[in-house]
DRENTORKOL-3810 file (N, C-alpha, C; in nm, 4 decimals):
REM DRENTORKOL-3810
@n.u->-1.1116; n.v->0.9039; n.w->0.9813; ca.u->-1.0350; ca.v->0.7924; ca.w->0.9315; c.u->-0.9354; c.v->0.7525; c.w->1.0396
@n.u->-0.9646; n.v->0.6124; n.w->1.0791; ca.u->-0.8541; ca.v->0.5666; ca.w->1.2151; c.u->-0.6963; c.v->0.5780; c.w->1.1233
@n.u->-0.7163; n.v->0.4396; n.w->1.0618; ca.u->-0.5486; ca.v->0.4329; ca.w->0.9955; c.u->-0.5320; c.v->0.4859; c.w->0.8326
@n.u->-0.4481; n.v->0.5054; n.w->0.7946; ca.u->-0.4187; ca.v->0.4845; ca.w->0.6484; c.u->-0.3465; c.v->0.3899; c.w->0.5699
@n.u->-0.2059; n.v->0.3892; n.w->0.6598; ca.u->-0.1398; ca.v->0.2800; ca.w->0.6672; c.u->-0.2171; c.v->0.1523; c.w->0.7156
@n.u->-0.2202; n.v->0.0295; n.w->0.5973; ca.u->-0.2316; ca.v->-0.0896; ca.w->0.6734; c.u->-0.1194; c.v->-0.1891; c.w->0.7047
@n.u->-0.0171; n.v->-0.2093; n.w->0.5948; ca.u->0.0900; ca.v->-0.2593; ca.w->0.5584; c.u->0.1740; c.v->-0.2700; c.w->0.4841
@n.u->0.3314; n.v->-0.2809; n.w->0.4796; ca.u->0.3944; ca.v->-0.2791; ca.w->0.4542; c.u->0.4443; c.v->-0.4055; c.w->0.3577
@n.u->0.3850; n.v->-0.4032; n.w->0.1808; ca.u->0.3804; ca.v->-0.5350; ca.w->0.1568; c.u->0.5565; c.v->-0.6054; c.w->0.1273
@n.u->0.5692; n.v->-0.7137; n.w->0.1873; ca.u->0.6958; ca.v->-0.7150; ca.w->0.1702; c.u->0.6371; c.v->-0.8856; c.w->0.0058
@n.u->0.6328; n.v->-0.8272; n.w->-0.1178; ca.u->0.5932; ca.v->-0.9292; ca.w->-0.2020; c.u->0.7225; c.v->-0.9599; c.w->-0.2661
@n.u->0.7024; n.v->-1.0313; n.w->-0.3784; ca.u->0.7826; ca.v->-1.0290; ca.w->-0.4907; c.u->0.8094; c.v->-0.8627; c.w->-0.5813
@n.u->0.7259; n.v->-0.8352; n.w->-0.6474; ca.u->0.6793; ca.v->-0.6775; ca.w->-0.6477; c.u->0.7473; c.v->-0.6132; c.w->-0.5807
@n.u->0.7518; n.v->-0.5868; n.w->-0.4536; ca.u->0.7222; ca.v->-0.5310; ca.w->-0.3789; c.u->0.9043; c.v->-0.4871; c.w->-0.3507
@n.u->0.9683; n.v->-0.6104; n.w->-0.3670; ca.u->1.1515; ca.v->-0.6245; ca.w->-0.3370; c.u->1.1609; c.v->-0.6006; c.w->-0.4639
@n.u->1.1473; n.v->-0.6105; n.w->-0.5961; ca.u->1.1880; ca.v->-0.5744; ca.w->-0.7240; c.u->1.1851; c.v->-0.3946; c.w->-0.7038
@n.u->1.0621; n.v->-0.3292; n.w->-0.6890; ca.u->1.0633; ca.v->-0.2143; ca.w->-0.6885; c.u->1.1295; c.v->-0.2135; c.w->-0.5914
@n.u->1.1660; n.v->-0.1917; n.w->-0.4695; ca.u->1.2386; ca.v->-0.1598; ca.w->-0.3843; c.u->1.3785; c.v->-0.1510; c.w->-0.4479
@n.u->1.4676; n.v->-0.1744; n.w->-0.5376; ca.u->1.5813; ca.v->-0.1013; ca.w->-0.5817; c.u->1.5332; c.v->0.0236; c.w->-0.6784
@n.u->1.4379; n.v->0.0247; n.w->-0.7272; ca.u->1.4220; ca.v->0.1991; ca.w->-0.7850; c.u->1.3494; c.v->0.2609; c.w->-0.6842
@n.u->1.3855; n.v->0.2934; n.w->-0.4881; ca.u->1.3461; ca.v->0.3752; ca.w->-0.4360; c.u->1.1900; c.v->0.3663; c.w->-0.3864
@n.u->1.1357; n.v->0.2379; n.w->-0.4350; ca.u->0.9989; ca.v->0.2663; ca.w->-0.4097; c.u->0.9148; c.v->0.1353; c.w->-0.3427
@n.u->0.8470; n.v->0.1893; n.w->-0.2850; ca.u->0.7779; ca.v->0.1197; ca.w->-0.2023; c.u->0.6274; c.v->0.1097; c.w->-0.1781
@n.u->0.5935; n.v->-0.0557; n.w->-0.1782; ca.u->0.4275; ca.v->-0.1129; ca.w->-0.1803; c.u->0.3852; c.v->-0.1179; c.w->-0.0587
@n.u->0.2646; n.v->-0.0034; n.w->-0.0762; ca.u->0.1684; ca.v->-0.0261; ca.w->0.0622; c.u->0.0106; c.v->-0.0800; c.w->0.0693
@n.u->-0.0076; n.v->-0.1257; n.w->0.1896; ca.u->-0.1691; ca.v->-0.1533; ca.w->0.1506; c.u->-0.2373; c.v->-0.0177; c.w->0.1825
@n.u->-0.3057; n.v->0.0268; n.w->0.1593; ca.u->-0.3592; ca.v->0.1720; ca.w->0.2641; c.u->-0.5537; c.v->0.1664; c.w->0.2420
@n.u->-0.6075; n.v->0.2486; n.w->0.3393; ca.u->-0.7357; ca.v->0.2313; ca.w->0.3464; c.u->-0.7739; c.v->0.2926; c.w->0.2243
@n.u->-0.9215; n.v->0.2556; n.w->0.1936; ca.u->-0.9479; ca.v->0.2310; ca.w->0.0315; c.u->-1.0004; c.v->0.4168; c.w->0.0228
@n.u->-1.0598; n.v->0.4582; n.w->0.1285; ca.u->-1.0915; ca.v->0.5747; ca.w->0.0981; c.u->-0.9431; c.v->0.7484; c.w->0.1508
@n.u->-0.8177; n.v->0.6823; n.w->0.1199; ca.u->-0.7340; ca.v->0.7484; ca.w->0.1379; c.u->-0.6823; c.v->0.7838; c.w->0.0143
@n.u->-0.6307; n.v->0.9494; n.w->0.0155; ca.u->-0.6066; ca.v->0.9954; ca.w->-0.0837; c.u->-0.4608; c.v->1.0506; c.w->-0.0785
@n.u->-0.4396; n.v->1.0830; n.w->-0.1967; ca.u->-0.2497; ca.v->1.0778; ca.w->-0.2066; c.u->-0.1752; c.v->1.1836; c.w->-0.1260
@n.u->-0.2137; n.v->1.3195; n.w->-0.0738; ca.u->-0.1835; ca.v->1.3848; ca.w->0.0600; c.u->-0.2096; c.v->1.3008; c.w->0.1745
@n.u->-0.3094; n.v->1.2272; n.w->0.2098; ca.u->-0.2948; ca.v->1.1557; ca.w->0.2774; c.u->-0.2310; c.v->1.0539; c.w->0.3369
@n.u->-0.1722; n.v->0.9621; n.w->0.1928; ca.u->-0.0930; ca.v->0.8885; ca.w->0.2286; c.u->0.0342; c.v->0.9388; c.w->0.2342
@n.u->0.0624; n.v->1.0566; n.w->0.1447; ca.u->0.2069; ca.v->1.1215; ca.w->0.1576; c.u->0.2702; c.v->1.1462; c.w->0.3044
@n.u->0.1486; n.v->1.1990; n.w->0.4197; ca.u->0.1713; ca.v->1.3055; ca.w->0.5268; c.u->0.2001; c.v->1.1567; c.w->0.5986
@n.u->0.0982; n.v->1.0449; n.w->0.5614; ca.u->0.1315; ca.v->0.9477; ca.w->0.6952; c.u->0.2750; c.v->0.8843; c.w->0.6721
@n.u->0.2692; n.v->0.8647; n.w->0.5721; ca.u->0.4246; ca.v->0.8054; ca.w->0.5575; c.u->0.5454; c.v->0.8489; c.w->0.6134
@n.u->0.5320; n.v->1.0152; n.w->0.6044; ca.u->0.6262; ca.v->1.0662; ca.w->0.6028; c.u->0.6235; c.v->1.0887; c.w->0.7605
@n.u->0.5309; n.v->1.1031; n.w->0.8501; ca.u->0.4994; ca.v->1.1069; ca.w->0.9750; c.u->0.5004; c.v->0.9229; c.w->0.9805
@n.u->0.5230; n.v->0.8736; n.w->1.0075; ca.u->0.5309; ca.v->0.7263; ca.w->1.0233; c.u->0.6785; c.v->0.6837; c.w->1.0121
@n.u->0.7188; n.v->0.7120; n.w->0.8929; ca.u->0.8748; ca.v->0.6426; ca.w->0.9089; c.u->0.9714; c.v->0.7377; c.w->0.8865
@n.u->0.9062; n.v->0.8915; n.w->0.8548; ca.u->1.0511; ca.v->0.9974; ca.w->0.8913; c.u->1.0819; c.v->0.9953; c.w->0.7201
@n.u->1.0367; n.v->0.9610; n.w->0.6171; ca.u->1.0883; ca.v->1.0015; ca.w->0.5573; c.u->1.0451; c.v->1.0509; c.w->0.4610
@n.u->1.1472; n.v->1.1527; n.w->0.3441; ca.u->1.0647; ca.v->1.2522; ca.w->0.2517; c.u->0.9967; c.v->1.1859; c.w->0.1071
@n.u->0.8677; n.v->1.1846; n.w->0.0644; ca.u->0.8076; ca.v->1.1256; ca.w->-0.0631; c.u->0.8194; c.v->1.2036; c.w->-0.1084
@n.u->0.8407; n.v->1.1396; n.w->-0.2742; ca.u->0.8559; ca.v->1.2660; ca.w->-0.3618; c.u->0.7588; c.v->1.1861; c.w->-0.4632
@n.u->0.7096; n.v->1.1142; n.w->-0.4638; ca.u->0.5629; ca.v->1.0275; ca.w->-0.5160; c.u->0.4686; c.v->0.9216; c.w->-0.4857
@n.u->0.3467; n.v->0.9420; n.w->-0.4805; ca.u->0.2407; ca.v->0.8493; ca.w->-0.4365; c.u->0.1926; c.v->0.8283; c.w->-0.6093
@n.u->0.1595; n.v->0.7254; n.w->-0.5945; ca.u->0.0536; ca.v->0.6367; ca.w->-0.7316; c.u->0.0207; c.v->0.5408; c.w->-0.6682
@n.u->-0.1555; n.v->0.5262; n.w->-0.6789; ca.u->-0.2385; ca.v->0.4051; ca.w->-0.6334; c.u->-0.2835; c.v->0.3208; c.w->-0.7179
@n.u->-0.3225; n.v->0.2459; n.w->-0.6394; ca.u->-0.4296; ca.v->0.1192; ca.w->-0.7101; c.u->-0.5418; c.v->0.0603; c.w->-0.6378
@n.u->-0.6640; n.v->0.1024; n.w->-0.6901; ca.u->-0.7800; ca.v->0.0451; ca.w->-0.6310; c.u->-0.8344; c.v->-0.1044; c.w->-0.7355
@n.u->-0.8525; n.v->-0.1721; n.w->-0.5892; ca.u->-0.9002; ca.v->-0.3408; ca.w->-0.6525; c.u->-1.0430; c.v->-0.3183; c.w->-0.5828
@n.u->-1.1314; n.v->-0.3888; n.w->-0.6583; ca.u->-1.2588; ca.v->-0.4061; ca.w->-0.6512; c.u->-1.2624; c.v->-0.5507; c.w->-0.5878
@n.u->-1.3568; n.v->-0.5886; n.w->-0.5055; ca.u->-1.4154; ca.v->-0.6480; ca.w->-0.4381; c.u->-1.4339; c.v->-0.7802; c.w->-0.5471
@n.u->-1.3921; n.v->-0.9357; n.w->-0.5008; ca.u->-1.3865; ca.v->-1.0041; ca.w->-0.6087; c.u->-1.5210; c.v->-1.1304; c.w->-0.5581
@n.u->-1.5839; n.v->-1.2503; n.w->-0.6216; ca.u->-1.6421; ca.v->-1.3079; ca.w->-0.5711; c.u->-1.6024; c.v->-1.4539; c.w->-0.5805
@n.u->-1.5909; n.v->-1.4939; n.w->-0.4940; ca.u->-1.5168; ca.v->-1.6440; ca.w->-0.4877; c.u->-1.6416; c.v->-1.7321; c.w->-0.3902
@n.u->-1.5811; n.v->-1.8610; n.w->-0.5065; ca.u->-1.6457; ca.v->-1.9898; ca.w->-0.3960; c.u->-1.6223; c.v->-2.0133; c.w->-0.2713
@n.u->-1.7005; n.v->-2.1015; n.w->-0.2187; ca.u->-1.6371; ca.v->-2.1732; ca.w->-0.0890; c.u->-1.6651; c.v->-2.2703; c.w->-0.1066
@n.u->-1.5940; n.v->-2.3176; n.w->0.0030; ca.u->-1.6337; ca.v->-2.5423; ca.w->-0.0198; c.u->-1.7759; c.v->-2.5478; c.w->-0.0093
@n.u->-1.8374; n.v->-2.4947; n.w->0.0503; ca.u->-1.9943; ca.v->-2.5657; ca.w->0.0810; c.u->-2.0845; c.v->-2.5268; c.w->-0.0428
@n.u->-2.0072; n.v->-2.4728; n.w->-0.1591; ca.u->-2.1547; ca.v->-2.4316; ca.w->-0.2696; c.u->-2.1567; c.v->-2.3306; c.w->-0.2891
@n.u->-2.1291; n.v->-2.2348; n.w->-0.1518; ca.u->-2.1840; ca.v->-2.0875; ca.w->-0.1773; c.u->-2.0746; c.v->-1.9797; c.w->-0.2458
@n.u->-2.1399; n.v->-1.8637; n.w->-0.2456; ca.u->-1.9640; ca.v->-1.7390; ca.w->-0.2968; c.u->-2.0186; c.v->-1.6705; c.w->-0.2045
@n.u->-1.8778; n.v->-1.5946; n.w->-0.1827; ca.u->-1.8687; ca.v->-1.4836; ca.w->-0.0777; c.u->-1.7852; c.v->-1.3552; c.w->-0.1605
@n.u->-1.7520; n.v->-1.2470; n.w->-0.1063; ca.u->-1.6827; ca.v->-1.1373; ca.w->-0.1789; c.u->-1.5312; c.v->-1.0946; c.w->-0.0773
@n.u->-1.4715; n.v->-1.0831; n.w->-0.1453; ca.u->-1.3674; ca.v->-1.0274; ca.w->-0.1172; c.u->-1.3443; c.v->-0.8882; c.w->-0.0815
@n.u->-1.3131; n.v->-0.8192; n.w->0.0308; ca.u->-1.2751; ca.v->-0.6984; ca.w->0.0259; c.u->-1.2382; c.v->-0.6078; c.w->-0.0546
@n.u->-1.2533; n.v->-0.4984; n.w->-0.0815; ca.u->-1.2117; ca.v->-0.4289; ca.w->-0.1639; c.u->-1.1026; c.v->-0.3412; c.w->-0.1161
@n.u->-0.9966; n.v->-0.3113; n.w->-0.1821; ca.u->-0.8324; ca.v->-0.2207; ca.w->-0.0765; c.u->-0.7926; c.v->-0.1528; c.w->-0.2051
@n.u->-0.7007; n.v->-0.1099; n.w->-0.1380; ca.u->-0.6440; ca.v->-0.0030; ca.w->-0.2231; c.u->-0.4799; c.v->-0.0231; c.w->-0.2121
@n.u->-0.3971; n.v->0.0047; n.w->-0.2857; ca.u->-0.2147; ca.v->0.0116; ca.w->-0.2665; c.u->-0.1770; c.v->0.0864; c.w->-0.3310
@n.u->-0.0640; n.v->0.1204; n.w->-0.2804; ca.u->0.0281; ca.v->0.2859; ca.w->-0.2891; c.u->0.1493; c.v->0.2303; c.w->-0.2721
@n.u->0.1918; n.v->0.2738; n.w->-0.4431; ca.u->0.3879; ca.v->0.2819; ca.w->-0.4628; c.u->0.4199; c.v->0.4048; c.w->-0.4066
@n.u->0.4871; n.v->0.3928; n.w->-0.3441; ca.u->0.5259; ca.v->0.5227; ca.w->-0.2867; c.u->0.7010; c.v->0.5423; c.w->-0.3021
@n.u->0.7467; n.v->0.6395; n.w->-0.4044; ca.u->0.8884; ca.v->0.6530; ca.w->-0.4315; c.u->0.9248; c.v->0.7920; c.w->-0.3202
@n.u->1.0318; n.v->0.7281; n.w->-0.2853; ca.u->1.1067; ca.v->0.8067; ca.w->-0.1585; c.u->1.2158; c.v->0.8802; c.w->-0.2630
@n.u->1.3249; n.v->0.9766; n.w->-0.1899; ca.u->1.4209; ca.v->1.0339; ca.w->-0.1921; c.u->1.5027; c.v->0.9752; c.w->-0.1789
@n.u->1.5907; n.v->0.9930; n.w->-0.2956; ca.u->1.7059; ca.v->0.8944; ca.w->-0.3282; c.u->1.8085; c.v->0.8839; c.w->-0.1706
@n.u->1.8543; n.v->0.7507; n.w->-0.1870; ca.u->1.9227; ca.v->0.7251; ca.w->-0.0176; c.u->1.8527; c.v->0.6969; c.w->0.0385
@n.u->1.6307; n.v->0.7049; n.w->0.0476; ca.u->1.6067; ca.v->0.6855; ca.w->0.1869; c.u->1.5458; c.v->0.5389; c.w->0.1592
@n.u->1.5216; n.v->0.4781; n.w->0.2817; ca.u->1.4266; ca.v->0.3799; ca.w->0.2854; c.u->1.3540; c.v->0.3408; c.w->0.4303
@n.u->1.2301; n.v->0.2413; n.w->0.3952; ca.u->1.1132; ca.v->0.1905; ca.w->0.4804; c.u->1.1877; c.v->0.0593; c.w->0.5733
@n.u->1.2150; n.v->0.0780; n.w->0.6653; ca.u->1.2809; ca.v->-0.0874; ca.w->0.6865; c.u->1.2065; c.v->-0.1193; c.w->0.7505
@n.u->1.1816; n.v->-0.2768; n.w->0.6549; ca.u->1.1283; ca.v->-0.3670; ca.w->0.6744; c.u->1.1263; c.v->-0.4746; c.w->0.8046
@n.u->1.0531; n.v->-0.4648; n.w->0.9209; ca.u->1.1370; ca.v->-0.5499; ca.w->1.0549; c.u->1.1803; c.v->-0.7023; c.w->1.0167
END
């Protein structure tokens, strides 16, 4: 597995949870919650004290010319830190 981390979603979501400590990531779809724990914590230095995911399935949408195509399928991870810490956002 190259990355785990893909991004750092900065959403609506994403700033609401961010005052209870926690934080939305995109991460690769076949990463699991040690996994994302160790990169995080090796990535921005700081201590998790919870991962919870969400896997989205692959969706199928039109295009202008007639046809459908599919959407990727990803995965995202709230990830609640230790009170005091945080991800800053550049």
């Amino acid at each position: 597995m190259k990355t785990i981390i893909r991004k750092v979603s900065a959403t609506e979501k994403g700033t609401r949870i961010g005052a209870a400590n926690q934080f939305m990531l995109e991460v690769a779809p076949e990463a699991t919650k040690p996994q994302i724990r160790d990169a995080v914590e090796a990535q921005f230095g700081v201590h998790v004290v919870r991962v919870n995911t969400a896997n989205y399935r692959p969706r199928t949408v039109a295009t202008r010319t007639r046809r459908t195509t599919q959407t990727q399928a990803w995965k995202r991870a709230f990830v609640t830190l230790r009170e005091g810490e945080r991800i800053e956002l550049a």
